[in-house]
C-alpha positions in Angstrom: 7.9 6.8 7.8 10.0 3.5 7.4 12.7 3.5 5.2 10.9 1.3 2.1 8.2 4.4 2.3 10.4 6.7 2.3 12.2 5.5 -0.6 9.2 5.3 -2.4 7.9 8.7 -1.6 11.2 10.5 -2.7 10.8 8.6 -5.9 7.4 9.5 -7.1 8.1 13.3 -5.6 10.9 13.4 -8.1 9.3 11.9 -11.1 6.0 14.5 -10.1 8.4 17.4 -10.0 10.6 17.0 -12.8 8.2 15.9 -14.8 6.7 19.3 -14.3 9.8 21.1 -15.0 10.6 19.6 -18.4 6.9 20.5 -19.0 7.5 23.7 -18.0 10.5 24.3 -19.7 9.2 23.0 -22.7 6.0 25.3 -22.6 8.4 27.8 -22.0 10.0 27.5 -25.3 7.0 27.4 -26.9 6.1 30.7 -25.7 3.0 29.7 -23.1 4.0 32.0 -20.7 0.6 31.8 -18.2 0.6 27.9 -18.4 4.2 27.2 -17.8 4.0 30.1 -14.7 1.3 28.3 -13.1 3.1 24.6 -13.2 6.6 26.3 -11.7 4.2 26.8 -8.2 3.6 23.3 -8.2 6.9 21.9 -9.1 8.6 24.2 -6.8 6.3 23.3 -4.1 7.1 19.3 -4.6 10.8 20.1 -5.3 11.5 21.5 -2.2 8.8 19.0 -0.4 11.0 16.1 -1.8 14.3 18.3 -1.5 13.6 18.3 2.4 12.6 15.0 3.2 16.2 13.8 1.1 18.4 16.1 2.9 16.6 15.2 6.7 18.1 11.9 6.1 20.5 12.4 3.4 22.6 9.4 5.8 20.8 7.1 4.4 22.4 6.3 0.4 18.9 4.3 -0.6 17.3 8.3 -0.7 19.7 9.1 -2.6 19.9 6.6 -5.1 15.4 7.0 -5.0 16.1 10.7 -5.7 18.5 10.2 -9.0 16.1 6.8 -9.6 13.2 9.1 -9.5 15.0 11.8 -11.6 15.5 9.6 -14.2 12.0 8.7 -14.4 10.7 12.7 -14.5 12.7 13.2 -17.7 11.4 10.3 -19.1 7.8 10.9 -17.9 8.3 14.3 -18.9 9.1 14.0 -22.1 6.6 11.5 -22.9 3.8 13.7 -22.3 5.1 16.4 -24.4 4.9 13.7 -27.2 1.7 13.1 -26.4 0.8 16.6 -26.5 2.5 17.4 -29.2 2.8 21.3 -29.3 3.3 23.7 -31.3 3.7 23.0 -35.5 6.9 21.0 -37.9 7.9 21.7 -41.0 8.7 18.9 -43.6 11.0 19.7 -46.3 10.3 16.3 -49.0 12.6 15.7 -52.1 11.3 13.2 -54.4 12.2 11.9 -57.9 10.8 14.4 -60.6 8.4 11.6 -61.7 6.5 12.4 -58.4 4.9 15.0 -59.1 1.4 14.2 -57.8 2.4 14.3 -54.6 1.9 17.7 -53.9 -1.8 17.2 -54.7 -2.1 14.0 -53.0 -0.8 15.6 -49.5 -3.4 18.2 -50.3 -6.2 15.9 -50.4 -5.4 15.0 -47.0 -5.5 18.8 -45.9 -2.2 19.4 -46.0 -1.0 22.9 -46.9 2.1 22.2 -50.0 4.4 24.8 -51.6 6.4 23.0 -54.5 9.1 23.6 -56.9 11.7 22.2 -58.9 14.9 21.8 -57.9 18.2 19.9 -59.1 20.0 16.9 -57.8 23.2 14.6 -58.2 20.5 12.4 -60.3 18.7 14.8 -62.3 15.8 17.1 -61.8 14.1 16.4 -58.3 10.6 18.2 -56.7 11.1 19.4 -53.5 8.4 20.2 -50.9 7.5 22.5 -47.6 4.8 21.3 -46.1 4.0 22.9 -42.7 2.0 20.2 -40.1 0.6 20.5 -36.5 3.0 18.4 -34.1 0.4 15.9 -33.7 0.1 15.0 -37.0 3.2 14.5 -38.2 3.8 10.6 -37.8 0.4 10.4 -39.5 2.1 12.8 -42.3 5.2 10.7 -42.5 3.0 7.5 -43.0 1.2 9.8 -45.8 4.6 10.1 -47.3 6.1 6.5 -47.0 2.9 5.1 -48.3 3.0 7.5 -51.6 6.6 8.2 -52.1 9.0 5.5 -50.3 12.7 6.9 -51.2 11.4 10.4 -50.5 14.4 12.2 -48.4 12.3 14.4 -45.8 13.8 16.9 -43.1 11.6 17.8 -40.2 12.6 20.7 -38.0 10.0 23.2 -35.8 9.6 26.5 -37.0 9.4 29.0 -34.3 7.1 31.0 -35.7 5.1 31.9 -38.9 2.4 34.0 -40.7 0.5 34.5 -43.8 -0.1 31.6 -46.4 -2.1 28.8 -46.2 -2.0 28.3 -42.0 -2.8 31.9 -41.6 -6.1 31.4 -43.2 -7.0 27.9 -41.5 -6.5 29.5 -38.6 -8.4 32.3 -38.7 -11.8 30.0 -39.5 -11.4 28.2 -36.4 -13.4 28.7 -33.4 
């Protein structure tokens, strides 16, 4: 292998094999225990695959700079994919001006799940909002809420896990 394939090999070895691990890691945190068991043989196969061909010629300082170059690009490939993917669920928390109070209904006709109630801020009465989203929908969700309520404050934060209510129900009609 001449040096030029060589660099190129231990650069896409690393982006396959972290890739996989923040995968992994990721599905491990979300509980997929089978999935994320079966990826670790892979990446540990293409780790050590890549981790051997770096330290048979760890004299040249080109691998070493493809292994942190193709580091780099596993995170980032990595954590692409788990956008894309998008598991697991988010819960928004919205506060909106009193005077919005159709909003809770208007969310609803787009088949989201909304628990309301009345709250008070600096400026008066406000409405807040828990609305509890699959992953994958929540940029579609946050367009929802820019389009109908524009100086909305909204926190977004993954709960870990969840039962009864609304969500409970949808998911127990699904296939």
């Amino acid at each position: 292998m001449n040096g030029l394939e060589m660099i190129a090999t231990i650069i896409v070895m690393n982006v396959v094999y972290v890739t996989l691990f923040t995968i992994r890691i990721i599905l491990v945190m979300k509980a997929r225990r089978a999935l994320a068991t079966f990826i670790s043989m892979f990446e540990v196969f293409v780790y050590l695959m890549a981790l051997n061909i770096v330290l048979n010629n760890i004299d040249d300082p080109w691998n070493l700079a493809a292994y942190c170059i193709g580091w780099g690009g596993g995170v980032w490939l990595g954590i692409k994919i788990e956008e894309w993917i998008a598991l697991g669920y988010s819960t928004l928390q919205i506060v909106v001006d009193y005077e919005s109070t159709s909003l809770p209904a208007r969310l609803r006709d787009h088949g989201f799940g909304v628990t309301s109630w009345m709250a008070e801020g600096r400026d008066g009465p406000r409405l807040v909002m828990q609305v509890l989203a699959r992953r994958n929908q929540e940029k579609h969700l946050m367009r929802i809420i820019q389009e109908l309520a524009p100086k909305a404050f909204v926190i977004s934060y993954e709960p870990r896990t969840f039962r009864g209510g609304f969500w409970a129900r949808r998911l127990k009609d699904q296939p």
